[in-house]
C-alpha positions as CSV (number, residue, x, y, z in Angstrom):
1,X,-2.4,101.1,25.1
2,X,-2.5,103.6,21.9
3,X,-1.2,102.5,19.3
4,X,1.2,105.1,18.5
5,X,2.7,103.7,22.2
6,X,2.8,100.3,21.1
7,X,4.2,100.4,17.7
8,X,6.9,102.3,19.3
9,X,7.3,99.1,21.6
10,X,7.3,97.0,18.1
11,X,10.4,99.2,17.0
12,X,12.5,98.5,20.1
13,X,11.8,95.2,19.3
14,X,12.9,95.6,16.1
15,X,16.0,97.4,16.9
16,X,16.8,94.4,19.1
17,X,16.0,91.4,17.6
18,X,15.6,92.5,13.6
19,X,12.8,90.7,13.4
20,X,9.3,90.0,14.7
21,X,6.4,87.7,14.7
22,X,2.6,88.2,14.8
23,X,1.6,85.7,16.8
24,X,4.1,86.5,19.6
25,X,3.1,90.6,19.4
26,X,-0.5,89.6,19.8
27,X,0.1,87.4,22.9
28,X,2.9,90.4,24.1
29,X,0.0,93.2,23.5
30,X,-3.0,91.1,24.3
31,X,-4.5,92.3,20.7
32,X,-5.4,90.8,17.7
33,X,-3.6,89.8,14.7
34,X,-5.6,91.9,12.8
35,X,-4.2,95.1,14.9
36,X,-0.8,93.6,15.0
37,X,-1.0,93.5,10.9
38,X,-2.1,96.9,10.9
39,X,0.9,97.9,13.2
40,X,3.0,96.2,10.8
41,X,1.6,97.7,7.4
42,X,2.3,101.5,9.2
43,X,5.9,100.2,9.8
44,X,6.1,98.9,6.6
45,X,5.0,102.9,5.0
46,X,7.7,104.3,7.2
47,X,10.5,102.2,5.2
48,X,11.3,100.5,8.2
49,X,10.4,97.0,7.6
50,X,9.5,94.2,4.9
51,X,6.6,92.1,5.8
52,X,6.4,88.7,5.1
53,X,3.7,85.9,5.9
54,X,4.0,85.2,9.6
55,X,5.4,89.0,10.8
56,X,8.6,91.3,9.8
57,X,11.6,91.7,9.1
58,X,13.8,94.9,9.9
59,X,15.0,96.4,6.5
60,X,18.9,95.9,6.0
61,X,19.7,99.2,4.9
62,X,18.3,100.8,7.8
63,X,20.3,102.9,9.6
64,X,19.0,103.8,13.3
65,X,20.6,107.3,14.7
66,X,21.4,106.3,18.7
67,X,18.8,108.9,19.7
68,X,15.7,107.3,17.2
69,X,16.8,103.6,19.1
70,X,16.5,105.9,22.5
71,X,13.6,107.2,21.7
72,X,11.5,104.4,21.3
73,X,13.5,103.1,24.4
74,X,11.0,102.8,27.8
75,X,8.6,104.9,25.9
76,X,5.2,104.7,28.1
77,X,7.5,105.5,31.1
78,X,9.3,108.5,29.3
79,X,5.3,109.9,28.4
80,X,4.3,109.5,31.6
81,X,6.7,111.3,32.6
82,X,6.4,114.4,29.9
83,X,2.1,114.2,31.1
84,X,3.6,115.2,35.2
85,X,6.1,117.3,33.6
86,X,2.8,119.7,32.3
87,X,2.2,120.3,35.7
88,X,5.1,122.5,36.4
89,X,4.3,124.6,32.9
90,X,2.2,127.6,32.6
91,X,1.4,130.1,30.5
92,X,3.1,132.7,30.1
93,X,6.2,131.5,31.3
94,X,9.9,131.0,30.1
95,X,12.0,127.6,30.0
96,X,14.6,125.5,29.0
97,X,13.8,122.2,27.2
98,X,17.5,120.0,27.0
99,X,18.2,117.7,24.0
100,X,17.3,114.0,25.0
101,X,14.3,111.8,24.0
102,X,12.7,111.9,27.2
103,X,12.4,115.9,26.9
104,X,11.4,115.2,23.4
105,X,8.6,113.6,25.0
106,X,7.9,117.1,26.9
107,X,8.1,119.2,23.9
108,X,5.3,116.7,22.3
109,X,3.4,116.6,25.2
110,X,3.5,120.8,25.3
111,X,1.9,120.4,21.5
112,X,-0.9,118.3,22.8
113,X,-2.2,120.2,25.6
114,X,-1.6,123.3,24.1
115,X,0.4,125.4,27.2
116,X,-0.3,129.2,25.7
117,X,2.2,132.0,25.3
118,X,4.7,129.8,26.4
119,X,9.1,130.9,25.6
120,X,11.2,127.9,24.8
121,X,14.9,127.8,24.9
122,X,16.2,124.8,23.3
123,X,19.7,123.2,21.9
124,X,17.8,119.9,20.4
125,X,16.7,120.0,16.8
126,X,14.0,117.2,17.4
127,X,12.3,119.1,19.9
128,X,12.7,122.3,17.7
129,X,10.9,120.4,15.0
130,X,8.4,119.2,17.2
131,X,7.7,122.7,18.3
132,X,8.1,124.7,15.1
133,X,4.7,124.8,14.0
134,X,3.1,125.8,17.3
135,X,1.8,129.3,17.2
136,X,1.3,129.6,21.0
137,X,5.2,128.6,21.3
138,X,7.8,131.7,21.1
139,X,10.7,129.0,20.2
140,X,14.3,130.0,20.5
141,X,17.0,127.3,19.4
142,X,20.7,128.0,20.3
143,X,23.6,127.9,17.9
144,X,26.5,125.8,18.2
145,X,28.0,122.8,16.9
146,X,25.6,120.1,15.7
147,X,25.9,115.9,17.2
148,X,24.9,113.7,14.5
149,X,23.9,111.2,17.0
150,X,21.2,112.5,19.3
151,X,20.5,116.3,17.2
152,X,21.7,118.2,20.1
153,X,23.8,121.5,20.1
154,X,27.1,121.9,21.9
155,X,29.8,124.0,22.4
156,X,30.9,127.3,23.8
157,X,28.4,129.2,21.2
158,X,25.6,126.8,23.0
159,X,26.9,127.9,26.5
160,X,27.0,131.8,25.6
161,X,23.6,131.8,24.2
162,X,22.2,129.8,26.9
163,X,23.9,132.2,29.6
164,X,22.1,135.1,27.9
165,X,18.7,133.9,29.5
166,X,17.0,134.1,32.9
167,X,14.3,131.3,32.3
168,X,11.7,130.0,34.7
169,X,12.5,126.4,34.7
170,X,15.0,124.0,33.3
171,X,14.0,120.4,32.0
172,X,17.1,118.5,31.6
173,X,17.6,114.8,30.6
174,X,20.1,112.6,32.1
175,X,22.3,109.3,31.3
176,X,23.1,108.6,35.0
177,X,21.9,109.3,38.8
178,X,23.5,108.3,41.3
179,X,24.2,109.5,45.2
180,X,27.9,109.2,44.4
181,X,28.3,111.3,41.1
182,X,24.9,113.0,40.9
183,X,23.7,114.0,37.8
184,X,25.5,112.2,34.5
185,X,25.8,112.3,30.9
186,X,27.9,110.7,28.1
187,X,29.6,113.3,26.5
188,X,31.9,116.3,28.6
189,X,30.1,119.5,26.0
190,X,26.8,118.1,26.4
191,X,27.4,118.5,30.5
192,X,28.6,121.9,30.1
193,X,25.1,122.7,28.5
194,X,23.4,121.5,31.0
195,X,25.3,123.6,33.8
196,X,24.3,126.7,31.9
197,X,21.2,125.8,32.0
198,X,21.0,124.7,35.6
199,X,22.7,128.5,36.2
200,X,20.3,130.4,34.1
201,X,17.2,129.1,35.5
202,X,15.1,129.8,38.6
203,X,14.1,126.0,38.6
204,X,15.9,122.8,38.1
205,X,13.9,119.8,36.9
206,X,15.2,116.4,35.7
207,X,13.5,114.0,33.9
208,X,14.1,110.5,33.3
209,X,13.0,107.1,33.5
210,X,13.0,105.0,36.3
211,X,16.3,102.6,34.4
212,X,18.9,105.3,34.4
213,X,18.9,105.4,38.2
214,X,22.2,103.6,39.8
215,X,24.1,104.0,36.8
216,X,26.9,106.8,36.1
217,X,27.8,107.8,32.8
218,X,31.0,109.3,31.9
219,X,30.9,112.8,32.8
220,X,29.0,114.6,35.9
221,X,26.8,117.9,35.8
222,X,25.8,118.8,38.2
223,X,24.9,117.3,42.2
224,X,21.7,115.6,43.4
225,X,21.0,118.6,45.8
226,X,21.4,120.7,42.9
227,X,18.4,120.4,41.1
228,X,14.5,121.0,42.8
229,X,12.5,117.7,41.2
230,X,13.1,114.6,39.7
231,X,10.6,113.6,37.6
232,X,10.1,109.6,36.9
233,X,8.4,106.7,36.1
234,X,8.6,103.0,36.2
235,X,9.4,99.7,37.9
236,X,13.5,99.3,37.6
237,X,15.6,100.2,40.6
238,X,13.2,101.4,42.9
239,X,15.6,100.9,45.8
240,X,17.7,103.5,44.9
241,X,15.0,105.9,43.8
242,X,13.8,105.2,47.7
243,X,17.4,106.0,49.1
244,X,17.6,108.9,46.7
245,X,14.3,110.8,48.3
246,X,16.1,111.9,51.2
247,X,18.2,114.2,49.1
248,X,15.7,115.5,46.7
249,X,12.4,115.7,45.5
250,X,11.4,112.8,43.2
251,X,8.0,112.1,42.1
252,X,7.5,108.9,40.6
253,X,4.7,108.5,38.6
């Protein structure tokens, strides 16, 4: 495991339980306390923690945005994910990346293998950060009105400047799949995003980890025969993932 993937799994931990000890991350990791302390001294940089004798504590004035908590949420899942992801990005094309931490994961993954001449359309300020630097990325980042909670633009401004675009592919994120309701998410403005997106693009793929799957959140987007892939990864409902293959294309990685 790299270590960047398992300190991310000490910071769920962290979110969770506030506080965490050495000897029970070396038995979780199967590494040694010394690599577990060093784990611990980087969180300790990054103002999240105080370390004491036997482990940490998360600090009390830490506040954790939703989207950070998601973020480190099923992480080697959601990169796995963002790795198959590449395979349906080329150079020279066009696409959407949606706001959502397992997209995030995309827009990282992009940086790392370096996908040239490559036209991003986004409305999440992570993944525009994330992708700011890269010369070989022609970024584009839609206006509208800002969430505090997960960075993402929404609104009617979001939807006209999304419309404007014939893209090659669409990666959206997603709260919910289901057979029933289809596609969900939390929040009605985010949905209507992710339409335009699903309109303005030649090719519809989700991605999302394999815990989302069964569950409906509040507000549908769009149909499971809507979209051309699912893209997903790990061990949690598999049963539904199963039934869902007879409607579309999943890959489960």
């Amino acid at each position: 495991m790299l270590a960047a993937t398992r300190r991310g799994k000490i910071k769920e931990i962290l979110m969770k339980k506030k506080s965490v000890k050495v000897s029970e991350l070396c038995e979780m990791f199967q590494v040694s306390d010394e690599t577990i302390r060093r784990d611990l001294e980087e969180l300790e940089k990054e103002g999240l923690i105080e370390r004491n004798y036997g482990g940490g504590v998360l600090k009390k004035n830490v506040i954790v945005p939703p989207l950070l908590i998601r973020m480190e949420e099923n992480i080697e899942e959601k990169e796995k994910i963002a790795n198959k992801a590449l395979d349906e990005i080329k150079e020279g094309m066009s696409i959407f990346l949606d706001a959502g931490s397992t997209t995030y994961q995309v827009a990282r993954a992009i940086n790392y293998k370096g996908v040239k001449n490559l036209t991003v359309i986004t409305n999440g300020l992570n993944i525009a950060a994330e992708l700011a630097s890269n010369t070989d990325v022609n970024l584009f980042v839609t206006g509208g009105n800002l969430k505090n909670v997960n960075y993402s633009l929404v609104g009617p401004d979001t939807v006209e400047y999304v419309r404007r675009y014939n893209v090659d592919t669409a990666f959206l994120a997603a709260a919910g799949v289901s057979a029933e309701k289809g596609f969900t998410t939390s929040d009605i403005f985010e949905a209507e995003v992710k339409r335009s997106m699903l309109g303005s693009a030649k090719t519809a793929i989700v991605v999302v980890d394999s815990s989302k799957f069964g569950k409906d959140a509040m507000v549908s987007f769009c149909n499971i025969k809507d979209v051309d892939k699912v893209i997903t990864s790990g061990d949690q409902n598999l049963d539904v993932i199963e039934d869902l293959k007879s409607h579309v294309n999943i890959v489960l990685v």
